[in-house]
N, C-alpha and C positions, 0 to 999 in steps of 0.2 A: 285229506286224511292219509296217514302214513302209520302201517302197522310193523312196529320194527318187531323181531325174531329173534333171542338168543340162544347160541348153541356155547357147547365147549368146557361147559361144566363138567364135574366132580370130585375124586377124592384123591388128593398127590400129599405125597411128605412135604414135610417144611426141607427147604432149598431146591424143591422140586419147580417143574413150568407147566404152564397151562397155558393155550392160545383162547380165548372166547370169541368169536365173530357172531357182528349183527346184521341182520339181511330182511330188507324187503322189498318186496313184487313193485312197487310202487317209483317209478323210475325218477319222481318228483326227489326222492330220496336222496341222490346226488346232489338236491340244491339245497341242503341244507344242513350244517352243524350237527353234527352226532356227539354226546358224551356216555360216558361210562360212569355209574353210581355205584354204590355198594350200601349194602345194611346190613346189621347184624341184630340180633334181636335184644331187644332193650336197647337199641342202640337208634338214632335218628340219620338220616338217609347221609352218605357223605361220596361226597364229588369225588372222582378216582379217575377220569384222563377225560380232554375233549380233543375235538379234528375239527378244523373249517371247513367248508361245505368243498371246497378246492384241493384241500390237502396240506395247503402250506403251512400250516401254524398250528402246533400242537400244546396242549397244555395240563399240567398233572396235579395232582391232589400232592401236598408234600410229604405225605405218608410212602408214596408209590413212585415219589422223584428217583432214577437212575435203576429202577427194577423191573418196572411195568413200560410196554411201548403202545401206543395207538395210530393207527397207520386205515388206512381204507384202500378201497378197489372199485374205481367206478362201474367199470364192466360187468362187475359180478355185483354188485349195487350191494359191498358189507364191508362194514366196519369190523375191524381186527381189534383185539386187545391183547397183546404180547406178555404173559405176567410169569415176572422170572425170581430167583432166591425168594420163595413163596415164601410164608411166614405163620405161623397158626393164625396171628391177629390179621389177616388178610380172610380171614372165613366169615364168609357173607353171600348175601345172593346177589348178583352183581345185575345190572340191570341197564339196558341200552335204552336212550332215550334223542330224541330227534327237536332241535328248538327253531325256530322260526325268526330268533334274533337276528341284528343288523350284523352284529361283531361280537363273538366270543372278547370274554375281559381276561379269562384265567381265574377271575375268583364267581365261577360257576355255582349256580344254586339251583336248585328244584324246582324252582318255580318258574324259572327261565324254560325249561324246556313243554312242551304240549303235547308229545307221543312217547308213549313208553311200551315196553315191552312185559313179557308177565316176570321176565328172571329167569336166572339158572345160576345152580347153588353150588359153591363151592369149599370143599372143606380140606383145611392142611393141617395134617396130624405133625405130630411133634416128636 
């Protein structure tokens, strides 16, 4: 069991930054793929960056290609979400989630991951 944490939410203008990092107590954490979701209401859950449990190989939703970075820290056992020229349509509660997979594909889904966090909300005015 792995209870991921997210912090780093609120409220920025659009071309504003927001970092989010995910973090948990559970040291298993480091051995396993972390991604980043977003959802917006009426809207259905959508894939927004993944990291390999190692770090090497990152991967992004193509909404958030060249704006958003995802990056982690073993030592401090949290996944980073770097989100930059913010956008109104980027408002949603973003949501860290932990998968158990052999290998990230890049084309990431919801169902692939098994630990989720409860969100933190993010909102870019305009």
């Amino acid at each position: 069991q792995v209870n991921p944490v997210e912090s780093g939410g609120g409220l920025v203008q659009a071309g504003g930054s927001l970092r989010l990092s995910c973090a948990a107590s559970q040291r298993t954490f480091n051995a396993y793929h972390v991604g980043w979701f977003r959802q917006a209401p009426g809207k259905e859950r959508e894939f927004v960056a993944a990291i390999t449990w190692i770090g090497d190989n990152a991967y992004y939703g193509d909404s958030v290609k060249g704006r958003f970075t995802i990056s982690r820290d073993s030592a401090k056992n949290t996944v980073y979400l770097q989100m930059n020229s913010l956008k109104p349509e980027d408002t949603a509660v973003y949501y860290c989630a932990v998968s158990r997979q052999y290998a990230l594909t890049g084309e990431e889904s919801p169902a692939d991951y098994e630990y989720w966090g409860q969100g933190t909300q993010v909102t870019v005015s305009s």
